[in-house]
C-alpha positions as a Markdown table, in Angstrom:
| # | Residue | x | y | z |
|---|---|---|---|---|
| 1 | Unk | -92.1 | 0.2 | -3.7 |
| 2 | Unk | -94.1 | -3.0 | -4.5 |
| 3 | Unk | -94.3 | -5.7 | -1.7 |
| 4 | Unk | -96.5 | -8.9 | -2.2 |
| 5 | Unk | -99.4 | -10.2 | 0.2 |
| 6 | Unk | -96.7 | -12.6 | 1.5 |
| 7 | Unk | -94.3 | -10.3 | 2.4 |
| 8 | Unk | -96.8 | -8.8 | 4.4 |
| 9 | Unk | -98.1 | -11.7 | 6.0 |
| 10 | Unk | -94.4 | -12.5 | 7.2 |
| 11 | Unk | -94.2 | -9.1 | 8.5 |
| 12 | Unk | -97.5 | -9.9 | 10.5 |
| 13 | Unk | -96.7 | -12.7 | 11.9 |
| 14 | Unk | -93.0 | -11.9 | 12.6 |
| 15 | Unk | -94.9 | -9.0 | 14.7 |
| 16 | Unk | -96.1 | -11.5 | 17.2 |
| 17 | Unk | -92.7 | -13.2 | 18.0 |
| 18 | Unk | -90.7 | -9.6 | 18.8 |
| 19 | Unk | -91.0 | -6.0 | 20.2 |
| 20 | Unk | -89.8 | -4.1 | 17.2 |
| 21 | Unk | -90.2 | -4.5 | 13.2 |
| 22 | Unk | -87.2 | -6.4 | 6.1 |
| 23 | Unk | -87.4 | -4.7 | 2.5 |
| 24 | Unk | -87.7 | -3.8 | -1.4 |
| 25 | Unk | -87.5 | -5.6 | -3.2 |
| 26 | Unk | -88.1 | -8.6 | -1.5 |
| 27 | Unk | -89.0 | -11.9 | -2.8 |
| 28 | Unk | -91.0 | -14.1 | 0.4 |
| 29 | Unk | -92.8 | -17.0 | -0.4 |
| 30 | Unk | -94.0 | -18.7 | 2.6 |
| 31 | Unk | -97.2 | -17.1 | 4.3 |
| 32 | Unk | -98.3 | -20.1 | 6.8 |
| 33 | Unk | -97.9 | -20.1 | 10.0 |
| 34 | Unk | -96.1 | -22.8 | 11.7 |
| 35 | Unk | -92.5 | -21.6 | 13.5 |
| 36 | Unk | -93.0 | -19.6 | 16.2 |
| 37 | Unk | -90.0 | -17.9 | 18.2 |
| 38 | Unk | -89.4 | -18.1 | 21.8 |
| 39 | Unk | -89.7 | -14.4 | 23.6 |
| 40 | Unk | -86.5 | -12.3 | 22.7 |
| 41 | Unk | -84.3 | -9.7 | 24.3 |
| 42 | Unk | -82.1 | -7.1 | 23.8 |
| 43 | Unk | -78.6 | -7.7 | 25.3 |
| 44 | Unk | -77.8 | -4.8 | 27.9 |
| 45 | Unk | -74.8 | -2.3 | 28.2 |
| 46 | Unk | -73.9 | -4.6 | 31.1 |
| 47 | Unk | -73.8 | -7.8 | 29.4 |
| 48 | Unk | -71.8 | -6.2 | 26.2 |
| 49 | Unk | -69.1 | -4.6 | 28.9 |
| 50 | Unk | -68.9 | -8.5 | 30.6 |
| 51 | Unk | -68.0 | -9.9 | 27.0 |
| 52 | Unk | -65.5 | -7.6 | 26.1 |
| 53 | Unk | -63.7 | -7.9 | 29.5 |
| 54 | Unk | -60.4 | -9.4 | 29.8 |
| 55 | Unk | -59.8 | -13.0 | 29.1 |
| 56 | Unk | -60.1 | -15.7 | 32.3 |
| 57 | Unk | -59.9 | -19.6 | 32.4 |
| 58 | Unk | -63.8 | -19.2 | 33.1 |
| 59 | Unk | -64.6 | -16.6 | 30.4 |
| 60 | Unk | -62.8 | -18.8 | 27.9 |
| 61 | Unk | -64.5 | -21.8 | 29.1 |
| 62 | Unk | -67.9 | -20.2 | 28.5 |
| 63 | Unk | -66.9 | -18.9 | 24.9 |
| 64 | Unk | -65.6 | -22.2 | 23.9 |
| 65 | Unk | -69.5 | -23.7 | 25.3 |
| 66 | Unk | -70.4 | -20.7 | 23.5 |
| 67 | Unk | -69.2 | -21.5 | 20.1 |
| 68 | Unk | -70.0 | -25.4 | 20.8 |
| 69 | Unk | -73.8 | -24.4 | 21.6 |
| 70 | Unk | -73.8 | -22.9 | 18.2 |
| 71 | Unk | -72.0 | -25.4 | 16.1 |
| 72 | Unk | -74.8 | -27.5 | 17.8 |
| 73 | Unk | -78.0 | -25.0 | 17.1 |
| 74 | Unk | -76.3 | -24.8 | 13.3 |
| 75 | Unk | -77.0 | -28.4 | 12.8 |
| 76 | Unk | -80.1 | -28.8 | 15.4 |
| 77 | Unk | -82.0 | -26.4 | 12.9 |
| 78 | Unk | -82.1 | -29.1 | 10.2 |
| 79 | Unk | -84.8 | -31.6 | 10.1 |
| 80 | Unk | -82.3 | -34.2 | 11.4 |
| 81 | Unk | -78.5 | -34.4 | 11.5 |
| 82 | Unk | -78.4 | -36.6 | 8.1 |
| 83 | Unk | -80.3 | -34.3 | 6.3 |
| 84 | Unk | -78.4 | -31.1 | 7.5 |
| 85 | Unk | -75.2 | -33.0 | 6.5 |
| 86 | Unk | -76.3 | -33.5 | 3.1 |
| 87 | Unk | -77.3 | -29.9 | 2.9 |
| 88 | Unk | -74.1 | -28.9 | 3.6 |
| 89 | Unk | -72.4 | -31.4 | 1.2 |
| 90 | Unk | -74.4 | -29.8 | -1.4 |
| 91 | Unk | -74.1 | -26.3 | -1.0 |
| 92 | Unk | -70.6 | -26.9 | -0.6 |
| 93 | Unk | -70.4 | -29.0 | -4.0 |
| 94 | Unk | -72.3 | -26.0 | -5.6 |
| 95 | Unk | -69.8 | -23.6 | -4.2 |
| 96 | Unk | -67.2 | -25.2 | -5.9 |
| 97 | Unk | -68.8 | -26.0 | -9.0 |
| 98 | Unk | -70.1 | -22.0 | -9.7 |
| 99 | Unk | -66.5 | -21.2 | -9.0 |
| 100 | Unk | -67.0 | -19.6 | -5.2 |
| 101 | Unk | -69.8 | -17.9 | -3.5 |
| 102 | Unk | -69.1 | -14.5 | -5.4 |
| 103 | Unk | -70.5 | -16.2 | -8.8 |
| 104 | Unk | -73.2 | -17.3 | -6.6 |
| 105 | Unk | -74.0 | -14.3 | -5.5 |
| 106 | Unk | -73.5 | -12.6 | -9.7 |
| 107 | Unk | -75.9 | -15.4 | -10.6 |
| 108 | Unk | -78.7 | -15.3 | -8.7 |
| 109 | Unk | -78.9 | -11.6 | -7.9 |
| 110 | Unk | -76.5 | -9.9 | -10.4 |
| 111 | Unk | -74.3 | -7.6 | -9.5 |
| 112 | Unk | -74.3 | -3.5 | -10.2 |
| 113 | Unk | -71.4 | -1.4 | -11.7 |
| 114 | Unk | -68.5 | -0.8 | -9.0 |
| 115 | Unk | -70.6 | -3.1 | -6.6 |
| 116 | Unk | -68.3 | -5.5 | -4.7 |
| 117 | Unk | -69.0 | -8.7 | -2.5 |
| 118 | Unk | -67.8 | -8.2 | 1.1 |
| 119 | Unk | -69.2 | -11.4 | 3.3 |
| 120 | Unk | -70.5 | -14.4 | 2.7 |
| 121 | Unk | -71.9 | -16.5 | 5.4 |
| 122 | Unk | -73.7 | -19.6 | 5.7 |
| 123 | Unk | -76.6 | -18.8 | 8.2 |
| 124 | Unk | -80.8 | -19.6 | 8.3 |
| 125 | Unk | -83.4 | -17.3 | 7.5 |
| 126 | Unk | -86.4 | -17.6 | 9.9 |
| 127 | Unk | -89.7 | -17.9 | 8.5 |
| 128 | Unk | -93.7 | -18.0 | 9.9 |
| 129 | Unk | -93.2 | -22.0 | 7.7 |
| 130 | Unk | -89.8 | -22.1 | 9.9 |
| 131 | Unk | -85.9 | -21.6 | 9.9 |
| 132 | Unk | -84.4 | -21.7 | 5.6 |
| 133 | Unk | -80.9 | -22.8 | 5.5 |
| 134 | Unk | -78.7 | -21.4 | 3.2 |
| 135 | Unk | -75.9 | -18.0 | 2.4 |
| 136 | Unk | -76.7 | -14.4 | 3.6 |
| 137 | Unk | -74.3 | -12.0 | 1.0 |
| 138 | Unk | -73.6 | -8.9 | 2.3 |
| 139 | Unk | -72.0 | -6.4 | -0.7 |
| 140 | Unk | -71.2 | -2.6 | -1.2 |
| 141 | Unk | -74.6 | -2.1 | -1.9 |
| 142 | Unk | -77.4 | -4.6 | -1.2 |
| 143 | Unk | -77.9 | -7.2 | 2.0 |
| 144 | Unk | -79.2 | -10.5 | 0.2 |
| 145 | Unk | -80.3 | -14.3 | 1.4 |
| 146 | Unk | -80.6 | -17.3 | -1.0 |
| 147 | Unk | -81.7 | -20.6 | 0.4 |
| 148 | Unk | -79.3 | -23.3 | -0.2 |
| 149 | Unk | -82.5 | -25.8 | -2.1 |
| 150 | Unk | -85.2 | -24.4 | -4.2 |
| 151 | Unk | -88.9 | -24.8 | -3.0 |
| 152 | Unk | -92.3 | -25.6 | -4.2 |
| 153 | Unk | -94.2 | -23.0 | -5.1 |
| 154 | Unk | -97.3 | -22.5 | -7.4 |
| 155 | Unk | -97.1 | -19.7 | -10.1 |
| 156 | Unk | -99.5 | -17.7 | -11.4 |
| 157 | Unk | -101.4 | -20.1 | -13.4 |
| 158 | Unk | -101.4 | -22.8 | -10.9 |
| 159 | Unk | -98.0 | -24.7 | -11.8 |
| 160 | Unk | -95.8 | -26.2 | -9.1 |
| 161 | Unk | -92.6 | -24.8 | -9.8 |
| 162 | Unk | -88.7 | -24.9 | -7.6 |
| 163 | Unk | -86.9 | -22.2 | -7.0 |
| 164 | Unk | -84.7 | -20.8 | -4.4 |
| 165 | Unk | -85.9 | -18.5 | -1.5 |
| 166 | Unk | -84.2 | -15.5 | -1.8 |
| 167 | Unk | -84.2 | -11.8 | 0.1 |
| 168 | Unk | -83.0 | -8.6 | -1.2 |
| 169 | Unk | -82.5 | -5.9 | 1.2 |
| 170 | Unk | -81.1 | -2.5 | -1.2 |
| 171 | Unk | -78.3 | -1.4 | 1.9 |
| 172 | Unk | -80.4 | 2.2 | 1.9 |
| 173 | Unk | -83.2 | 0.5 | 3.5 |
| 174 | Unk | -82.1 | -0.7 | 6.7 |
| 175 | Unk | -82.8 | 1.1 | 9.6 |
| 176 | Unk | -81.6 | -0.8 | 12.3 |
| 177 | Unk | -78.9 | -4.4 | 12.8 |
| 178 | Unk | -79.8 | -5.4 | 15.7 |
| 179 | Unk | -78.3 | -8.3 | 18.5 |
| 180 | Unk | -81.3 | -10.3 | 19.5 |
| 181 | Unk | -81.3 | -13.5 | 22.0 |
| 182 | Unk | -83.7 | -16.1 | 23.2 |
| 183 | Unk | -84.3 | -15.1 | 26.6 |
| 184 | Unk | -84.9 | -19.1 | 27.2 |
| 185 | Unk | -81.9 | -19.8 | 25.9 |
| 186 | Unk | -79.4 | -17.3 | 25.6 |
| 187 | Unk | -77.2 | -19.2 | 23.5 |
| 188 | Unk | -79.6 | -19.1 | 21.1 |
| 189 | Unk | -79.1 | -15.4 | 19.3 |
| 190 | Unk | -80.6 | -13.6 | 16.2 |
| 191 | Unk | -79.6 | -11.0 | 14.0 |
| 192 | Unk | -82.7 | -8.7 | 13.3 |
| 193 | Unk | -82.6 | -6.4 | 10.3 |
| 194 | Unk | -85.0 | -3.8 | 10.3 |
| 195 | Unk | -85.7 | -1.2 | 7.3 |
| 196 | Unk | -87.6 | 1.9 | 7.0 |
| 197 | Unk | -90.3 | 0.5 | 5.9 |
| 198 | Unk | -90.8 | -1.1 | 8.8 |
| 199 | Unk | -90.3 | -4.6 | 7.8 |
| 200 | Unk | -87.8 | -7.3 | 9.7 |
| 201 | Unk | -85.5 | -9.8 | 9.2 |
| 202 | Unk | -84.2 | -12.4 | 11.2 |
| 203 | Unk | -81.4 | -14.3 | 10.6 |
| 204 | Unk | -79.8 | -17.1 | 12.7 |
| 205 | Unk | -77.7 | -20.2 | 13.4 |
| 206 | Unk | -74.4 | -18.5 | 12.7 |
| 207 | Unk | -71.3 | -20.5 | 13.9 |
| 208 | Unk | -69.4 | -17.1 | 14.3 |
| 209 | Unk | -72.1 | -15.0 | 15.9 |
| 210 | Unk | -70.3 | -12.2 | 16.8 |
| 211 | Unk | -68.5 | -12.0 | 13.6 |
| 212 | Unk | -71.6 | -12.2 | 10.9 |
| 213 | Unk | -73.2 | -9.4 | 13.6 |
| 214 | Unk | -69.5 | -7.2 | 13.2 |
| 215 | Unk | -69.5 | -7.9 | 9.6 |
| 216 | Unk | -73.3 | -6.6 | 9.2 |
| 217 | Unk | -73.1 | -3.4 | 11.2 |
| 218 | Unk | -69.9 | -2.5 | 9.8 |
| 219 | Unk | -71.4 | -3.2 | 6.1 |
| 220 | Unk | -74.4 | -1.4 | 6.3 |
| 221 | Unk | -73.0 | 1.6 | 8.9 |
């Protein structure tokens, strides 16, 4: 399995920002260093029995802060709230104009015989150059990312070129989904993928938290 020099420069740095450890193939084009996560933590068997408890006035007051916080984070993750609106407008627009996220999904990453697309979900990738907005697909039989703009890069013969960020994670790679929080913050929670090779993914900014992390495990178990 061939991974580039800046796939493993994201998997160094990503090394410093977490106590664990993404994969092939595997397309990663930023290398610099510039985002830097806060410490993280893994929620305990105490906390996950609290959230499942039975419903009170005050537990539904804290899951509607809950799901407020990270309508907030979503757009807080853009450069400013104009620009994150616009985003939005236009991946929106080119949802609609491909015919839905599945064509997306055929388009950019193809799609294998009896392979089927189960989740789609709007969501950032975090990067060492900082957080990528744009649609995690999760199908029958690959985990993929595709920011929602294309980026600069420079090709092989020194060319500036645009094109989209994209991740693709075969399903038979990952290791590990796990729930990850900012211990700072802990409305503030991550999704870390980790595969066999001992690379990571994070993703984050998820309106529905709980739901992308249900949809994940249940995907890839």
């Amino acid at each position: 399995m061939n991974i580039d020099k800046d796939a493993v420069n994201h998997r160094h740095s990503l090394s410093k920002m977490t106590t664990v450890a993404p994969s092939s193939p595997v397309s990663l084009l930023f290398s610099s260093s510039s985002h830097q996560h806060s410490g993280v933590s893994t929620p305990s068997t105490e906390d996950a029995e609290m959230t499942t408890s039975r419903e009170t006035p005050k537990n539904h007051r804290r899951k509607t802060c809950n799901f407020a916080c990270r309508v907030r984070d979503h757009v807080k993750m853009g450069p400013k709230l104009s620009e994150t609106l616009k985003g939005k407008l236009r991946l929106g627009a080119k949802i609609i104009q491909k015919g839905g996220r599945e064509n997306i999904f055929k388009e950019v990453f193809g799609e294998n015989d009896g392979e089927k697309l189960l989740k789609a979900s709007q969501c950032y990738l975090s990067t060492s150059a900082g957080p990528i907005a744009g649609i995690l697909f999760i199908s029958t039989q690959k985990l993929a990312f595709c920011s929602e703009r294309s980026i600069k890069l420079r090709s092989s013969n020194g060319d500036l070129i645009r094109n989209p960020y994209k991740v693709l994670i075969p399903r038979n790679k990952i290791k590990e989904t796990n729930e990850m929080e900012n211990v700072e913050n802990s409305a503030q929670k991550y999704i870390q993928i980790v595969t066999y090779d001992n690379f990571e993914f994070w993703f984050m900014g998820f309106v529905r938290y709980e739901r992308a992390l249900e949809n994940l495990r249940k995907a890839v178990s």
